[in-house]
TORKELUM-192982 format. One record per residue: residue number from 0; x, y negated, z negated of N, C-alpha, C in turn. Coordinates in steps of 0.05 Angstrom, whole numbers, plus 5000, padded with zeros to 4 digits. Layout:
BEGIN
+------+------+------+------+------+------+------+------+------+------+
: resi :  npx :  npy :  npz : capx : capy : capz :  cpx :  cpy :  cpz :
+------+------+------+------+------+------+------+------+------+------+
:  NUM :    X :    Y :    Z :    X :    Y :    Z :    X :    Y :    Z :
...
+------+------+------+------+------+------+------+------+------+------+
END
This chain:
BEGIN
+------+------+------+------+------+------+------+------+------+------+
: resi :  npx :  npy :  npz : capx : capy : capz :  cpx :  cpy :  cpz :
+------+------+------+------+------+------+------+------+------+------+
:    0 : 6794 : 8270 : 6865 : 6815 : 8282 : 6881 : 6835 : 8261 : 6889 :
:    1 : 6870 : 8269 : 6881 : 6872 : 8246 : 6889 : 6899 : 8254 : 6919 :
:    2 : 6891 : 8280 : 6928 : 6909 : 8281 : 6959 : 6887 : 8303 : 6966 :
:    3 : 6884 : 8295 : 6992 : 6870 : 8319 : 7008 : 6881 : 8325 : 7034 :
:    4 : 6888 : 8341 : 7043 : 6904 : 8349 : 7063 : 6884 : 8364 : 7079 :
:    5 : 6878 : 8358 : 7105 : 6853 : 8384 : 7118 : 6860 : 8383 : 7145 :
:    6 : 6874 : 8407 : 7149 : 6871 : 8421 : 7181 : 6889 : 8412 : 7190 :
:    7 : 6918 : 8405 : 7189 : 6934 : 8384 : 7202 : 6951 : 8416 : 7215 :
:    8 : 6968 : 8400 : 7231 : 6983 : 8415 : 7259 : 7003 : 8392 : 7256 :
:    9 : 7027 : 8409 : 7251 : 7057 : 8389 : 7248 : 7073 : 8396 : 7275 :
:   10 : 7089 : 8384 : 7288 : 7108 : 8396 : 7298 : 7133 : 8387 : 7302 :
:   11 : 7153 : 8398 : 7301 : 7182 : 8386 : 7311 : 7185 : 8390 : 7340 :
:   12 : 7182 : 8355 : 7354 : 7185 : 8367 : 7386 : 7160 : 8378 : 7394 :
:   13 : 7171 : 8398 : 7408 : 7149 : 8418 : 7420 : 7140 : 8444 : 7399 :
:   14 : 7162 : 8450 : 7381 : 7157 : 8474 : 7359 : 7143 : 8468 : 7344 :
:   15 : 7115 : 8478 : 7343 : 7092 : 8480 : 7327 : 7099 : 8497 : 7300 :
:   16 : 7102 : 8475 : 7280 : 7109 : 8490 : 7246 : 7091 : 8492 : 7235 :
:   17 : 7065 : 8475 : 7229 : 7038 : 8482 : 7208 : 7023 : 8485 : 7224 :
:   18 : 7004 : 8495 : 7219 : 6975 : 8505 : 7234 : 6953 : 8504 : 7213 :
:   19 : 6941 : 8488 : 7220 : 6913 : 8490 : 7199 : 6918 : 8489 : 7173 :
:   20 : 6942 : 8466 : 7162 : 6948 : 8477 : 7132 : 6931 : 8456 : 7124 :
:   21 : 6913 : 8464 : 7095 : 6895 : 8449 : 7078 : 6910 : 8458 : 7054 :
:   22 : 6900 : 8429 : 7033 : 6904 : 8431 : 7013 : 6894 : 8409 : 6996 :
:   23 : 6894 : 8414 : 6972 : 6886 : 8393 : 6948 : 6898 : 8388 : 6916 :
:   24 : 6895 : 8368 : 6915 : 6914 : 8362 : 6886 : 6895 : 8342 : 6879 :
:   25 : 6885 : 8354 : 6844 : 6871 : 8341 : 6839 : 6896 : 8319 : 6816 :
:   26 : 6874 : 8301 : 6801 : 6891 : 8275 : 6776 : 6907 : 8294 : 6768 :
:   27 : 6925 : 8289 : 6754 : 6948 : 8305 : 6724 : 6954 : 8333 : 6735 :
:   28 : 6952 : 8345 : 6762 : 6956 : 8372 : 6765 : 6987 : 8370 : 6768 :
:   29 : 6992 : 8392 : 6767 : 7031 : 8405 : 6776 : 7012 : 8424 : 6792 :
:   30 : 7014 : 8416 : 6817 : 7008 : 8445 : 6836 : 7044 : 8446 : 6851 :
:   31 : 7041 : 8473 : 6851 : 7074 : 8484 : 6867 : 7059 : 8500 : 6892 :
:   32 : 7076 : 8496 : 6914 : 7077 : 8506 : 6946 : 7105 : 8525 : 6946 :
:   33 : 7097 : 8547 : 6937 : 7115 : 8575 : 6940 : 7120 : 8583 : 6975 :
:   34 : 7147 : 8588 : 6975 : 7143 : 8599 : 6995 : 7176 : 8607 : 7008 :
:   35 : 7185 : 8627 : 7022 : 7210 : 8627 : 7036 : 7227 : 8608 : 7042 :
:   36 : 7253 : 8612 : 7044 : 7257 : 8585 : 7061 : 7248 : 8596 : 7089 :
:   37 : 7248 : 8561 : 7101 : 7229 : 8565 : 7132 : 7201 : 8568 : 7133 :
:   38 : 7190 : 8569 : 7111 : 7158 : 8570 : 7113 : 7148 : 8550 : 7115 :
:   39 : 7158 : 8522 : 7111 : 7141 : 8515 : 7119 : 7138 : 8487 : 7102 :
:   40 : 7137 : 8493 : 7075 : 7148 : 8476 : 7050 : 7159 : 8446 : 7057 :
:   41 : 7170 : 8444 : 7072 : 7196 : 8416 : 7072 : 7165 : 8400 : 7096 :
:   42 : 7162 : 8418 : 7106 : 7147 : 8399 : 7133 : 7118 : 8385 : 7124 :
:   43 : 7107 : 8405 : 7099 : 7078 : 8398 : 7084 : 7090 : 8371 : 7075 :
:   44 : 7117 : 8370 : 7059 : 7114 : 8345 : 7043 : 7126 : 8330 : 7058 :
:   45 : 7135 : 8328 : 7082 : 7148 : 8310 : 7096 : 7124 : 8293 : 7118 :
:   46 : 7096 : 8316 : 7117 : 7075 : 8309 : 7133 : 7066 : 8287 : 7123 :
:   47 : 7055 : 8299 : 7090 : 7039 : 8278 : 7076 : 7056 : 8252 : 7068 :
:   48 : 7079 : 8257 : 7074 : 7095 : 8227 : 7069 : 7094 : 8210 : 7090 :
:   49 : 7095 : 8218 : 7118 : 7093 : 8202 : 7136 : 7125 : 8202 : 7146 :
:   50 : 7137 : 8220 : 7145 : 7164 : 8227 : 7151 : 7165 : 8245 : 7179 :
:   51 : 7145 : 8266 : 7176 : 7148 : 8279 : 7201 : 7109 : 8281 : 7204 :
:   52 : 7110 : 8257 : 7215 : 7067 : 8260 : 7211 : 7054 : 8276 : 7238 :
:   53 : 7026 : 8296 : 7226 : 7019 : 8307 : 7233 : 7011 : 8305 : 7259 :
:   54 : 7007 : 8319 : 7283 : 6991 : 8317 : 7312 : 6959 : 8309 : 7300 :
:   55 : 6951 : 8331 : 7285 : 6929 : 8324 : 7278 : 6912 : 8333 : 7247 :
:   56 : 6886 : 8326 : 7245 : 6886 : 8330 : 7225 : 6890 : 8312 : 7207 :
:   57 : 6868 : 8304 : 7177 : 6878 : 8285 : 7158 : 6889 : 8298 : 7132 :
:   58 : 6899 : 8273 : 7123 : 6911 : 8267 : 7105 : 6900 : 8244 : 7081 :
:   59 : 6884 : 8245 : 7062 : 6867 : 8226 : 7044 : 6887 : 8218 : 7024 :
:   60 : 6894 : 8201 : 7010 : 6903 : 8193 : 6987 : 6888 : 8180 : 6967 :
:   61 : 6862 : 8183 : 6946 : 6858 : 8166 : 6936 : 6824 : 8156 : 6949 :
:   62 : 6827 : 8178 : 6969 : 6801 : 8169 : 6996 : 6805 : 8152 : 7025 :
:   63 : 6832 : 8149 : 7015 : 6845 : 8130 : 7037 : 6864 : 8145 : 7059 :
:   64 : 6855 : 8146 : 7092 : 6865 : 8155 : 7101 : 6894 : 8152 : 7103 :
:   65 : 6918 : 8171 : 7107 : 6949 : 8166 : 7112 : 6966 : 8179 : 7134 :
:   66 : 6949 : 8195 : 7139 : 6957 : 8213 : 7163 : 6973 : 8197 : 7176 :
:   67 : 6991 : 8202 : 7182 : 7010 : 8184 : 7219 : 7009 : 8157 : 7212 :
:   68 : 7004 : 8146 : 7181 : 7014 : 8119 : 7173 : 7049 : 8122 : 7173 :
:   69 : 7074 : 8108 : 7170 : 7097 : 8107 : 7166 : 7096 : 8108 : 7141 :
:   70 : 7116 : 8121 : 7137 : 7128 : 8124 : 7097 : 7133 : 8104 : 7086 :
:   71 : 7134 : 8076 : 7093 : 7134 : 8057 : 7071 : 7114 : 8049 : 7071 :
:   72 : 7088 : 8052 : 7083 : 7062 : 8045 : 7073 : 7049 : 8064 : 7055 :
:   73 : 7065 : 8091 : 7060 : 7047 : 8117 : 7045 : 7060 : 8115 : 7013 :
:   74 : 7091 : 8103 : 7014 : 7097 : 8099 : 6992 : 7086 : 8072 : 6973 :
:   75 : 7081 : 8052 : 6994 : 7053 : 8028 : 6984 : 7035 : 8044 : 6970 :
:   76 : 7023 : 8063 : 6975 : 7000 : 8062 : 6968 : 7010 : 8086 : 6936 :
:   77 : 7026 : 8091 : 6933 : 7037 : 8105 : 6912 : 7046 : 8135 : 6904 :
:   78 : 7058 : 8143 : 6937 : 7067 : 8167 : 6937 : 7097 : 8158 : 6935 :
:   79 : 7123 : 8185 : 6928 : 7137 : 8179 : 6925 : 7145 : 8208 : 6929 :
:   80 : 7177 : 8215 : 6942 : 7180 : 8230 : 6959 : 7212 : 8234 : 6947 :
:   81 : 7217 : 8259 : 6931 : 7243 : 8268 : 6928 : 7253 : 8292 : 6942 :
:   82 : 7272 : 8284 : 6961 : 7271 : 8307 : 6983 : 7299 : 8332 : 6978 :
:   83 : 7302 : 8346 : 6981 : 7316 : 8373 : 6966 : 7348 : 8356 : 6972 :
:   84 : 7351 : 8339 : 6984 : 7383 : 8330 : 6992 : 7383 : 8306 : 6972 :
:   85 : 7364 : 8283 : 6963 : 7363 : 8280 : 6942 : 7362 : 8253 : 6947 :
:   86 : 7384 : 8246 : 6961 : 7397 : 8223 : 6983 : 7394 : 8198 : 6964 :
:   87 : 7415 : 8191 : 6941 : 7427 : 8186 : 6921 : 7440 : 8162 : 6941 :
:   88 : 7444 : 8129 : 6933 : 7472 : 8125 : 6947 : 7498 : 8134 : 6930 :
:   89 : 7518 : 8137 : 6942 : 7536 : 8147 : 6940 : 7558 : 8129 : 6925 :
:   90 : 7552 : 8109 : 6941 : 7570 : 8080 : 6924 : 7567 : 8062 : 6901 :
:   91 : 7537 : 8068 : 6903 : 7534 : 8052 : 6880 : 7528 : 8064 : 6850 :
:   92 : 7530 : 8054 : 6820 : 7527 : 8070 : 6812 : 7495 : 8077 : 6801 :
:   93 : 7499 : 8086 : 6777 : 7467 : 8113 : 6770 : 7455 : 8072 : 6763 :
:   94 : 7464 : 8064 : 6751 : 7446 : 8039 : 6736 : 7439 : 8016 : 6762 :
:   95 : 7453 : 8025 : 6789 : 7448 : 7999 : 6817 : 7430 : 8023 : 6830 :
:   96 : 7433 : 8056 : 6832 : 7415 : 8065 : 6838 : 7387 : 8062 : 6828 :
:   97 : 7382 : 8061 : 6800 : 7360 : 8052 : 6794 : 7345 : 8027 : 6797 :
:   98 : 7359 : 8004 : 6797 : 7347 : 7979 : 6799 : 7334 : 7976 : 6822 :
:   99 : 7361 : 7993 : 6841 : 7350 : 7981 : 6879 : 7317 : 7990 : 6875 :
:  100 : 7307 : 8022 : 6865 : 7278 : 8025 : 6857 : 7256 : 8014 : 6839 :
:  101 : 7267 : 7987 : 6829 : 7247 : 7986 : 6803 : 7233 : 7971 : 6820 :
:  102 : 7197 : 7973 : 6818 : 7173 : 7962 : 6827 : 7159 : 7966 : 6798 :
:  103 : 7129 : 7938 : 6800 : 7116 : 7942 : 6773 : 7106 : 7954 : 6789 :
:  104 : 7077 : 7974 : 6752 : 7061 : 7993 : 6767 : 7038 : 7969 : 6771 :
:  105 : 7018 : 7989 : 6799 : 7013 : 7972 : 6817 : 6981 : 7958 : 6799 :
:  106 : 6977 : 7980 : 6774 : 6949 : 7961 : 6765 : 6949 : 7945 : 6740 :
:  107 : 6976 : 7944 : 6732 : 6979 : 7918 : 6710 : 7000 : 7937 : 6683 :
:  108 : 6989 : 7970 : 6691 : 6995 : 7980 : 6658 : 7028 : 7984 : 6645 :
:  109 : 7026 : 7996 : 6627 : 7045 : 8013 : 6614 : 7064 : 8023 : 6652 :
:  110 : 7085 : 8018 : 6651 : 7100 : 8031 : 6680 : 7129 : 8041 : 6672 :
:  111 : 7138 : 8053 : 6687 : 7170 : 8064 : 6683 : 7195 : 8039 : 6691 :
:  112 : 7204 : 8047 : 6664 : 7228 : 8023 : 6663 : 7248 : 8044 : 6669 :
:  113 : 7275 : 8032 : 6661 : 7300 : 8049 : 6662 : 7308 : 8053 : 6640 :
:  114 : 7301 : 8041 : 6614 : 7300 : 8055 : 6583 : 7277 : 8076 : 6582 :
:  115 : 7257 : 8075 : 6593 : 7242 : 8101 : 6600 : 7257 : 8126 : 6617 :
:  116 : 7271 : 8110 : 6627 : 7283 : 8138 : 6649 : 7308 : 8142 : 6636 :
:  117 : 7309 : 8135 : 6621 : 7346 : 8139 : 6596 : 7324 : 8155 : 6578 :
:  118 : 7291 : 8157 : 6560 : 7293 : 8168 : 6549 : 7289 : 8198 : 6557 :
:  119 : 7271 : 8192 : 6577 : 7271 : 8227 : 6590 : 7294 : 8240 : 6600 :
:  120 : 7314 : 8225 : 6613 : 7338 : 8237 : 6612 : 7361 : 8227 : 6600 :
:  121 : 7371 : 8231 : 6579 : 7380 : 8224 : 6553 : 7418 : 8219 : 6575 :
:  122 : 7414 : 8245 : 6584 : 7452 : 8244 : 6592 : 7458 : 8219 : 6613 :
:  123 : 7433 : 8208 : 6634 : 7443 : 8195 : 6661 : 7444 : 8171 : 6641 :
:  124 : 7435 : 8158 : 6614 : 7453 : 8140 : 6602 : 7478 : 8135 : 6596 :
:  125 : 7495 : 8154 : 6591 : 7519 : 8162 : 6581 : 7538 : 8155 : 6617 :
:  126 : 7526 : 8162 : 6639 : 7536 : 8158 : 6669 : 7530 : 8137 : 6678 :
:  127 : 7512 : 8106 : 6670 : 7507 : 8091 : 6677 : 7524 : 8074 : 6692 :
:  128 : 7549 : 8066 : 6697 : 7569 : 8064 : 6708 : 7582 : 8080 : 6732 :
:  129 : 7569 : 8110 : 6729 : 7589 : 8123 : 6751 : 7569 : 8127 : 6768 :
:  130 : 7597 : 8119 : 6796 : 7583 : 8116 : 6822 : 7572 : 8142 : 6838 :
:  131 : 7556 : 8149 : 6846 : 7530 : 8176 : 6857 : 7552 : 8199 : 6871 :
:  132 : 7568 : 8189 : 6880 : 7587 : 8209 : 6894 : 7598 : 8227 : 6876 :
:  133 : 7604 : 8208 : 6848 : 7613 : 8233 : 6824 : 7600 : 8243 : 6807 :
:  134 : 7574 : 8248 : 6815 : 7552 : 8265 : 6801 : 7547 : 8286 : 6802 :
:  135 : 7554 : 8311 : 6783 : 7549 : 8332 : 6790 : 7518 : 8340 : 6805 :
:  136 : 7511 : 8364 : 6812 : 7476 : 8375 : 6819 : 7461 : 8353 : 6808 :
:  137 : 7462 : 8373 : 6778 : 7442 : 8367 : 6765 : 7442 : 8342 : 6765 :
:  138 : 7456 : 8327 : 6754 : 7460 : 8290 : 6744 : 7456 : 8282 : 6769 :
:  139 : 7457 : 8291 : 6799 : 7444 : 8272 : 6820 : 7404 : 8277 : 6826 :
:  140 : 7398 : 8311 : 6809 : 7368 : 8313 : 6814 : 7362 : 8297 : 6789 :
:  141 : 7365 : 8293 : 6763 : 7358 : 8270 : 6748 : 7355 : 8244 : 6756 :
:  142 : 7383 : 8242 : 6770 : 7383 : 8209 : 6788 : 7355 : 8201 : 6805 :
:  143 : 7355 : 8230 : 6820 : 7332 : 8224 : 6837 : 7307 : 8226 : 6835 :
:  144 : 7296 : 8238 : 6811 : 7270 : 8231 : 6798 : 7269 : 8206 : 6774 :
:  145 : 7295 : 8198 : 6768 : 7285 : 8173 : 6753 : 7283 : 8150 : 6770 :
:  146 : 7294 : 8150 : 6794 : 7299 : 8138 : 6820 : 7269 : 8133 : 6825 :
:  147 : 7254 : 8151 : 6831 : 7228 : 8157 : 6843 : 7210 : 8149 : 6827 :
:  148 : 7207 : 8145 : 6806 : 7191 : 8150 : 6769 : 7188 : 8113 : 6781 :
:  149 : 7213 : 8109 : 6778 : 7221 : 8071 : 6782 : 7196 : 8051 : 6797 :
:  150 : 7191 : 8074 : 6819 : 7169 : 8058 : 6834 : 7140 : 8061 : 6827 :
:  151 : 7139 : 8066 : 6807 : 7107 : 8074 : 6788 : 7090 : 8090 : 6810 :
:  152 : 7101 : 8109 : 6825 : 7080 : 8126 : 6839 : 7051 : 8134 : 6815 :
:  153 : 7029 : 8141 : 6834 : 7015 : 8159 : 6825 : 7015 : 8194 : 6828 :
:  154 : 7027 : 8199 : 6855 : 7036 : 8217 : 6864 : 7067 : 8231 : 6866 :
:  155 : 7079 : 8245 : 6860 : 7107 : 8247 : 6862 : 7108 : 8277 : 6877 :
:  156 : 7118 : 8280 : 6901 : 7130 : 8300 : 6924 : 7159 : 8308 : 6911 :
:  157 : 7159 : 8336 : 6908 : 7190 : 8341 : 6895 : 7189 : 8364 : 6911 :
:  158 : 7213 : 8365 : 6926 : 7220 : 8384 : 6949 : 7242 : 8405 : 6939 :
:  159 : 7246 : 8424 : 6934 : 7265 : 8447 : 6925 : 7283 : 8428 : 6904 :
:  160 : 7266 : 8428 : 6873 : 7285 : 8419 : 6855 : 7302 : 8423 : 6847 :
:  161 : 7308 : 8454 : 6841 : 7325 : 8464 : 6842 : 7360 : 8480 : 6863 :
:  162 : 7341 : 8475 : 6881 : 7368 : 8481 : 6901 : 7398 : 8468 : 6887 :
:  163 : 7412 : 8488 : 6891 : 7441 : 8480 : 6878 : 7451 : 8478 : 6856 :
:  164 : 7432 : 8486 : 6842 : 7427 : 8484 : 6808 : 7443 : 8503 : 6791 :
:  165 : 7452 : 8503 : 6772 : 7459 : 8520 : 6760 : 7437 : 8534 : 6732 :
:  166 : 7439 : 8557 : 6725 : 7410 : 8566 : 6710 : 7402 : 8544 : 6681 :
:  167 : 7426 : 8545 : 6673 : 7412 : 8523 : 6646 : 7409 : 8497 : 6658 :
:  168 : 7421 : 8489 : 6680 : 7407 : 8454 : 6691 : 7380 : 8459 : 6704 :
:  169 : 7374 : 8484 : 6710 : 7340 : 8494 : 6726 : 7324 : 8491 : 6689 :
:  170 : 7336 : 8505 : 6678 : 7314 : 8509 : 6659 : 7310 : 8475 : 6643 :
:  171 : 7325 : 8462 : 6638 : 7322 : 8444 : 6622 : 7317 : 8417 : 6646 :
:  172 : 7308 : 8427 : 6677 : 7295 : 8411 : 6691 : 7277 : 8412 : 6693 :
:  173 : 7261 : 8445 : 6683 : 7231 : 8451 : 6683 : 7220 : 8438 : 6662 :
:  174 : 7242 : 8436 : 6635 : 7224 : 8424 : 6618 : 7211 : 8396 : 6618 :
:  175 : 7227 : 8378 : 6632 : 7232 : 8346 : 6648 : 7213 : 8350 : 6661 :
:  176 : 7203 : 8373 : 6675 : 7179 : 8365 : 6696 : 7155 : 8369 : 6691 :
:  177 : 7152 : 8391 : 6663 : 7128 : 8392 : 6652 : 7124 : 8376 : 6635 :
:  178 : 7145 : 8355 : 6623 : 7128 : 8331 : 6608 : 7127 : 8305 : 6625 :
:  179 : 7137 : 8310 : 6652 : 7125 : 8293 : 6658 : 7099 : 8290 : 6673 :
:  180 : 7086 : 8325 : 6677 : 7064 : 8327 : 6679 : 7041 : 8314 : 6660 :
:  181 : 7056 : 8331 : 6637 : 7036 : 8329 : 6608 : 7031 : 8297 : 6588 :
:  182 : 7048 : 8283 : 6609 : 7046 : 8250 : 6597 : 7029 : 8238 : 6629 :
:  183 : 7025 : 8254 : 6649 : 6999 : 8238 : 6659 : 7005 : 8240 : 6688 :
:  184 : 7037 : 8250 : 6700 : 7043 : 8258 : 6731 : 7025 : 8270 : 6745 :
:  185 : 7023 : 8260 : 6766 : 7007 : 8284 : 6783 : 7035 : 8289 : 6804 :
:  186 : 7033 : 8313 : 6803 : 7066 : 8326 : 6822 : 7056 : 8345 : 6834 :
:  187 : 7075 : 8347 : 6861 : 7059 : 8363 : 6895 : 7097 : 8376 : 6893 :
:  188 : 7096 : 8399 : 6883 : 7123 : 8408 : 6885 : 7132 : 8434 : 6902 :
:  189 : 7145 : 8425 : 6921 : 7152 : 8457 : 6936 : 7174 : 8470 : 6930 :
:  190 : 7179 : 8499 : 6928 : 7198 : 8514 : 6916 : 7193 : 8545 : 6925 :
:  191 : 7227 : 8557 : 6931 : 7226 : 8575 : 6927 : 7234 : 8597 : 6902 :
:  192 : 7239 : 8580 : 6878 : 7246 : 8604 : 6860 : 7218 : 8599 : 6844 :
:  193 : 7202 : 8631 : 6848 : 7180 : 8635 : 6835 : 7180 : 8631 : 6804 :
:  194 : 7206 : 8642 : 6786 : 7210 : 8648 : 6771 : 7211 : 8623 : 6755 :
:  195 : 7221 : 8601 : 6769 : 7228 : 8574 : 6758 : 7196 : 8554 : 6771 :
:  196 : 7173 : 8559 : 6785 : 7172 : 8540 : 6788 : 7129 : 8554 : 6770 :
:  197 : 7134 : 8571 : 6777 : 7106 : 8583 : 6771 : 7098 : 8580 : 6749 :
:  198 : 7104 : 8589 : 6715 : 7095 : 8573 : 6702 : 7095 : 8547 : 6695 :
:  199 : 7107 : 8531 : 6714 : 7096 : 8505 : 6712 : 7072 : 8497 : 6720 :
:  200 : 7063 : 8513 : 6746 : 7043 : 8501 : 6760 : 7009 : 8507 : 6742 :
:  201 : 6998 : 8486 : 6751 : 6971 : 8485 : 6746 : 6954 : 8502 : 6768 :
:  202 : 6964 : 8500 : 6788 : 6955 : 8516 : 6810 : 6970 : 8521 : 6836 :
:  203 : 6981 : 8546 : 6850 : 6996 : 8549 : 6863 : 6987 : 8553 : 6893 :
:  204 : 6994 : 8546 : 6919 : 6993 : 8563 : 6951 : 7014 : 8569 : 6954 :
:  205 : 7016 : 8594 : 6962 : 7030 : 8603 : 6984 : 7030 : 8604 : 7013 :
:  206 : 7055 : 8589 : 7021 : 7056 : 8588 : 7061 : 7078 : 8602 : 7064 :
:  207 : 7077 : 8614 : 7090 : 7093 : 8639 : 7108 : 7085 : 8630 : 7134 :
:  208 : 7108 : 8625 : 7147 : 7095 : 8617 : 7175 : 7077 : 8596 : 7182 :
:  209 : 7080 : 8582 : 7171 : 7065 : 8553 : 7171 : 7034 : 8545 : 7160 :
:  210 : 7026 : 8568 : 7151 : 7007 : 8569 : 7144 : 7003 : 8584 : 7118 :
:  211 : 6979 : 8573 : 7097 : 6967 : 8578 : 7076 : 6965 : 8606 : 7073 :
:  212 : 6973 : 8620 : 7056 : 6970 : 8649 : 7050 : 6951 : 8662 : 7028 :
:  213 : 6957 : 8637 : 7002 : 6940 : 8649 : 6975 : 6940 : 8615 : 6956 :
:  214 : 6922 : 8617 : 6945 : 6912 : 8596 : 6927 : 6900 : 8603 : 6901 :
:  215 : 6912 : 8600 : 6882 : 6906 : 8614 : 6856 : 6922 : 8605 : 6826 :
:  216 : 6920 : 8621 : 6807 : 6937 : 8619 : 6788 : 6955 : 8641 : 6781 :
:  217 : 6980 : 8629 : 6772 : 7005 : 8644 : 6759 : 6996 : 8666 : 6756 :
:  218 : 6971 : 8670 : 6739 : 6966 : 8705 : 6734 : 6953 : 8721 : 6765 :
:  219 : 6944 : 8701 : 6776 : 6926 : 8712 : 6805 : 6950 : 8725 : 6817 :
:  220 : 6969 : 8701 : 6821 : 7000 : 8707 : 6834 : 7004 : 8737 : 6830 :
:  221 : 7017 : 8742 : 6810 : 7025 : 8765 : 6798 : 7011 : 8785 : 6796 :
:  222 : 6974 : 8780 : 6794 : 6964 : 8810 : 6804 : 6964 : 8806 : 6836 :
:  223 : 6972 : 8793 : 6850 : 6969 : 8808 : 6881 : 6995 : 8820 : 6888 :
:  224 : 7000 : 8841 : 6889 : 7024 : 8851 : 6902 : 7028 : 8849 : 6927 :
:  225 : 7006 : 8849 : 6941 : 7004 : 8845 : 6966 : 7021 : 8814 : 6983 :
:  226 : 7002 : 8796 : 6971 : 7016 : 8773 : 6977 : 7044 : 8764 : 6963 :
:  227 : 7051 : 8779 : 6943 : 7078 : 8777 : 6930 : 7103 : 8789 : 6950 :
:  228 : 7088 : 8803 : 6959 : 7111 : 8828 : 6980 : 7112 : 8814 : 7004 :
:  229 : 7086 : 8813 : 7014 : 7089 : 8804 : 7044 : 7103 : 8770 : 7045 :
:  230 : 7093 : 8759 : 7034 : 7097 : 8728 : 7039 : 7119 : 8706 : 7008 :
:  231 : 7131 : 8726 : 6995 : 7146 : 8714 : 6979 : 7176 : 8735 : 6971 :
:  232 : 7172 : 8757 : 6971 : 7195 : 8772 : 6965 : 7213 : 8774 : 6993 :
:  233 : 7245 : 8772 : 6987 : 7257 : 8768 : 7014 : 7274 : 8793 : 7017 :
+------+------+------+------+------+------+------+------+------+------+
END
């Protein structure tokens, strides 16, 4: 197992957002966190990063506690955190965005270069020069997973990949995300478009209200009407 999440309680302030949310991601999975906006989604991956850390409740990485550690130790240990705003610099360009991220991987092997991240995304070569501010959507959510790829995570957090997307840059981002499952990622992805994020997943939850609703597969999904209506259709 390499994230375990059990029983944590998040809050902003005084406003209590998760309650008892558990979860697990095993090696090489694509699990996706479906859910509304407002459910809940942004705070799970912002918990386990150490961005907005839990009241209570752990957080394992690997077997190693992280709970209420700071995000540059959680990213030490090889999580890596692409958050739906993307947060690109602006000034510099796609080829100084990448360098500022390059780290070796941390146990000697095969790791992500930036001719690795030119071959999975073929076009941010052709932009290598232009500065982040003139990147359309898509060419800034490429930026920001080859950005992320750079620091040889084991884990990769991808927060509403799609937001802002247009339909052929969603579809030919799903394909980008399932090989980089299928070459060895383990990815913790939250999203609300079912349609774009579900057959990707290896295994899906649904949260509504801060809390866990359903845990299953794509086909489970789809025979519950119940949980399709109540806690995902808007």
């Amino acid at each position: 197992m390499i994230l375990e999440v059990e029983n944590i309680d998040t809050y902003y302030d005084t406003s209590h957002v998760l309650f008892g949310l558990s979860l697990h991601v095993t090696e090489g999975e694509l699990v996706v966190l479906l859910g509304r906006n407002g459910a809940g989604k942004t705070t799970t991956l912002r918990s386990i990063m150490g961005v907005t850390p839990p009241r209570s409740g752990s957080i394992r990485f690997r077997g190693a506690e992280i709970a209420r550690r700071p995000a540059y130790e959680v990213a030490q240990h090889g999580v890596a955190f692409i958050p739906d705003t993307r947060r690109i610099f602006p000034d510099h360009t796609v080829r100084e965005n990448l360098e500022i991220a390059e780290r070796p991987r941390r146990d000697g092997g095969r790791g992500w270069t930036i001719d690795r991240v030119w071959e999975l995304f073929p076009a941010l070569r052709a932009l290598d020069g232009r500065r982040g501010r003139n990147l359309s959507g898509g060419e800034q959510q490429m930026l920001a997973i080859g950005r992320a790829l750079l620091g040889n995570p084991s884990l990769l957090l991808m927060d509403e990949p799609t937001q802002g997307l247009a339909p052929l840059v969603i579809r030919d981002l799903g394909k980008q995300i399932l090989r980089l499952q299928r070459e060895g990622m383990t990815i913790l992805l939250s999203e609300q478009n079912v349609a774009f994020a579900g057959p990707l997943a290896s295994r899906i939850y649904v949260i509504d209200h801060g809390a866990l609703r359903f845990e299953g597969t794509l086909g489970e999904l789809e025979a519950n009407t119940e949980v399709r209506t109540r806690h995902l259709l808007t």
